[in-house]
N, C-alpha and C positions, 0 to 999 in steps of 0.2 A: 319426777313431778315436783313441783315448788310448793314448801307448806309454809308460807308467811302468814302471822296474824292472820292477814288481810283473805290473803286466799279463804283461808279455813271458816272466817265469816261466811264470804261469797258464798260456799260451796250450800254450809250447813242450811244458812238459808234458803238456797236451790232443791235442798231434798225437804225442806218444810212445805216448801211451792211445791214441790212435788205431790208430798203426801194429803196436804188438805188441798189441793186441788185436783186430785183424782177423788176423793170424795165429792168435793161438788160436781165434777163430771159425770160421776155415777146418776148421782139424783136428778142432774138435768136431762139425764137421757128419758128417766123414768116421767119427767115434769113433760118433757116436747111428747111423749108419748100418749101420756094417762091424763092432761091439765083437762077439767073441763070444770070450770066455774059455779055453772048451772049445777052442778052436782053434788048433794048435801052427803055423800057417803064417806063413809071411811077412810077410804085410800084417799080420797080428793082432801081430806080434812088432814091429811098425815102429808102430801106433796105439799100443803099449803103452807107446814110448820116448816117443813123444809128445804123453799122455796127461802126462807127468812135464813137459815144456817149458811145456804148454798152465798146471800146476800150479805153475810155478813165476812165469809170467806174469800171473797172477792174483794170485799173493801179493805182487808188487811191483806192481801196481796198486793194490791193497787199502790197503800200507802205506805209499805214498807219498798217496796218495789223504784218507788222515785226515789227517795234521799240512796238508794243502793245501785242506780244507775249510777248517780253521781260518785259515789263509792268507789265503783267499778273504775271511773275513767281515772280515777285519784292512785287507784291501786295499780292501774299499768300505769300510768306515771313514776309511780315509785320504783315498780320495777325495770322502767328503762336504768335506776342505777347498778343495776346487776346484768344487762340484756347484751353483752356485746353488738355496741354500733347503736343502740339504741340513746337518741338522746331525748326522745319523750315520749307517752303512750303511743305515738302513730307507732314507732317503731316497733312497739310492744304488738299491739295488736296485729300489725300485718306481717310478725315475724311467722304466721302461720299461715296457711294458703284460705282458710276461710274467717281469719279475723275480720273480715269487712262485713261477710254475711252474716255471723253472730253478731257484731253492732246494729246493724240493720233491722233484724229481729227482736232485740232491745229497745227500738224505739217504738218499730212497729207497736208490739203490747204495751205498751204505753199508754199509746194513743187508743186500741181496742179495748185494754182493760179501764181506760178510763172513759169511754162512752159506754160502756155496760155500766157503769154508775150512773151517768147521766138518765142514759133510758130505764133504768129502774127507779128512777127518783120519778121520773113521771108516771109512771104503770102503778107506781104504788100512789099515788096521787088520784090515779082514777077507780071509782067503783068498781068499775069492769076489767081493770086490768088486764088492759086492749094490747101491752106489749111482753105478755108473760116470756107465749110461746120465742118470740123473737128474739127477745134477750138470752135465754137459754140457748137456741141456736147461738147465738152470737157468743156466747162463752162456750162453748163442743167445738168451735171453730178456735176462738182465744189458746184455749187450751193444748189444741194442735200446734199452734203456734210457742203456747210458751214452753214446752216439751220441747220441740227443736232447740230452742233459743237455749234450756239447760243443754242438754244431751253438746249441744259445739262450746257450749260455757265450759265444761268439765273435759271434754278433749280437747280443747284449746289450754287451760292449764296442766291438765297432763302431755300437751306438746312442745312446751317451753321447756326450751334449753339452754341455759345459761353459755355454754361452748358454741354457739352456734352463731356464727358474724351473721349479725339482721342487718336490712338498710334504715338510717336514721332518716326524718321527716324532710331534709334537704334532700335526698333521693327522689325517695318516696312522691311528693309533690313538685314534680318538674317533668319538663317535655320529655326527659329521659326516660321516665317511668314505664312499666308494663303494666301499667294498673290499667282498668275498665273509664277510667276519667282523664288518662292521661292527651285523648287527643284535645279538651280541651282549653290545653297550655299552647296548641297551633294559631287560636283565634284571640282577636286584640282582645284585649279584658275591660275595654271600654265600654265594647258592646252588652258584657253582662252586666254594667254600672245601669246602662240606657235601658236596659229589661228588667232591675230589680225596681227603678223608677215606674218604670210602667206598668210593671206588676202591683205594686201600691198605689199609683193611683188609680188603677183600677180595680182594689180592692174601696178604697176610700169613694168612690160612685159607687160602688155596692153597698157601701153601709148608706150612703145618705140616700140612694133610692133602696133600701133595706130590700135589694131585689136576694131573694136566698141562694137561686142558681150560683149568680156571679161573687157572693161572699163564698161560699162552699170550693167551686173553682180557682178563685183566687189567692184562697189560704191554703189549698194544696200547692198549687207553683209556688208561693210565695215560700213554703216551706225549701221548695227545692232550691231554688233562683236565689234565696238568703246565702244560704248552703255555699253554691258555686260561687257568684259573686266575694261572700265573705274570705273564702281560698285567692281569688282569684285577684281582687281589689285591695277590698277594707282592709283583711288583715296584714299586707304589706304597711296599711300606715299603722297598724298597732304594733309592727316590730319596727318600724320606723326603716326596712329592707325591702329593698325590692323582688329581689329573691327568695323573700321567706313566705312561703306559701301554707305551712302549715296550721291545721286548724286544731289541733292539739296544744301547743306551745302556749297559746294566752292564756291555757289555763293554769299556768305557773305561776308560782309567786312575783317571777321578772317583771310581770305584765299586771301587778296587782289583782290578778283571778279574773280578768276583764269576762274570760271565755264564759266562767259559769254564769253571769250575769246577762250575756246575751243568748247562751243556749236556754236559758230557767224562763228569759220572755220572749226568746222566737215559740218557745212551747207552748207555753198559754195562750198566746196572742193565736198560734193558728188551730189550738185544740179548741178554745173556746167557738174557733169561728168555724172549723167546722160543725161539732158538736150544735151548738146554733142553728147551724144552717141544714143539717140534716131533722133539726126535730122540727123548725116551722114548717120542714114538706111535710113532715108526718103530721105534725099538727095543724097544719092549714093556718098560720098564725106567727106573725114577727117576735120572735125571742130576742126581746130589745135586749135584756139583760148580757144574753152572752155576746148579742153584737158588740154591746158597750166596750166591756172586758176585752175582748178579741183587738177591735181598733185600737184603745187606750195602749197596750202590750205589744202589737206592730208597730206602731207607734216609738214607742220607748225604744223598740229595739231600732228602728228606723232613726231615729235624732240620734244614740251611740254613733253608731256606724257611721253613721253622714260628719260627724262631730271628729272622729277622728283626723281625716284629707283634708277638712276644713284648717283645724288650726295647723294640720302642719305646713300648710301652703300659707299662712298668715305668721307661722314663724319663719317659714325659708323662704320665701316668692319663689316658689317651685315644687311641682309635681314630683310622685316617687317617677 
């Protein structure tokens, strides 16, 4: 096993997540069980106090948890210089057979521990705190999840091994691949340029008819569609290669960090909008505010990306 700095942050803070969030686990089971508001007794007045602990340990999960994503991808980065074959985090990560699904779980809670903030910001807004029970479901389920997401965090760095030839992110991302994504280097990549368009502007009819379905809907694809397309398109004019397909590499100094700046507002842009759009069905009522937020941040991330093919075609008169 590899004990860099880095690691030994990662980890320690994995078994903090661990330990204060099996406490809040505890008390949620006891809150989904015992909650009843109407109820002036004891134990209702003792889940009430701890309903506020369980809330506060969530919110320092949450917010140590994002700058330690980023972290994370920093720290395979670093160690592609030790990784034979590895020339950037892709390499790092998938030098193990479940680095992709531990990524994947990473963002997941993300996204779940940061709408159990949202819906607890409203429950605690209303008298009746009408989404007690739910939230607490909603973290018993989080918590399943962020369990996994350690348990392959810590056998993923106990499976690195420095002797061990990985494939580097030119493998890795090309038709040759044996990945789960590789059949989509068969299809023109034009077509995912015409669906990331179409994807946004039918997010953008969703914001101006603030219909919630189609915001909600549409910042899920958009999440994905960003994703493929950005592999598949954009990021060849950010390495100015036609063959460089990785989506790792921009966040290297070469590329001035471009990467963190589009994954930091594909993330808000579709958290907010789902988050949004899941609370006006519950609320029966347009959540201007996160619409706002959500388009502004698609947005942004949408003029980057569009920005790059543009000037390189106004400096070459010509496509990658």
């Amino acid at each position: 096993m590899l004990l860099t700095p880095e690691i030994i942050t990662i980890l320690t803070l994995d078994f903090i997540f661990i330990f204060f969030g099996l406490i809040a686990f505890v008390i949620s089971i006891k809150i989904v069980k015992s909650w009843d508001l109407n109820s002036t007794s004891q134990a209702q007045y003792k889940l009430e106090k701890q309903s506020f602990l369980v809330s506060t340990i969530i919110k320092y999960i949450f917010i140590v948890k994002l700058p330690l994503f980023l972290f994370f991808i920093f720290t395979a980065d670093k160690l592609s210089d030790i990784i034979t074959g590895a020339m950037c985090g892709a390499g790092v990560v998938n030098s193990v057979s479940f680095g992709s699904s531990m990524f994947f779980y990473k963002i997941l809670n993300l996204y779940i521990f940061g709408f159990w903030l949202v819906l607890n910001n409203y429950d605690l807004k209303k008298e009746n705190q009408p989404y007690t029970k739910y939230k607490f479901w909603l973290y018993i389920f989080g918590f399943i999840f962020l369990l996994t997401e350690v348990y392959l965090e810590i056998d993923f760095f106990l499976s690195l091994d420095v002797s061990k030839l990985v494939s580097c992110c030119g493998t890795l991302f090309s038709a040759a691949s044996k990945s789960s994504i590789s059949f989509i280097y068969n299809i023109d990549k034009i077509y995912f340029v015409y669906i990331f368009y179409a994807v946004f502007l039918f997010l953008l009819l969703g914001f101006m008819l603030k219909n919630s379905i189609a915001i909600l809907l549409g910042n899920i694809s958009f999440v994905f569609i960003s994703i493929i397309s950005l592999i598949m398109f954009f990021g060849t004019y950010i390495y100015q290669l036609p063959t460089h397909h990785c989506p790792f590499c921009m966040l290297q100094k070469d590329y001035y960090y471009i990467g963190y700046v589009l994954y930091v507002t594909l993330y808000i842009g579709t958290f907010y909008g789902v988050s949004g759009a899941i609370m006006s069905i519950l609320e029966k009522r347009k959540e201007k505010f996160y619409y706002n937020v959500s388009m502004i941040f698609n947005t942004i991330y949408t003029l980057i990306i569009s920005a790059y093919p543009i000037v390189y075609f106004i400096k070459n008169g010509v496509w990658l």
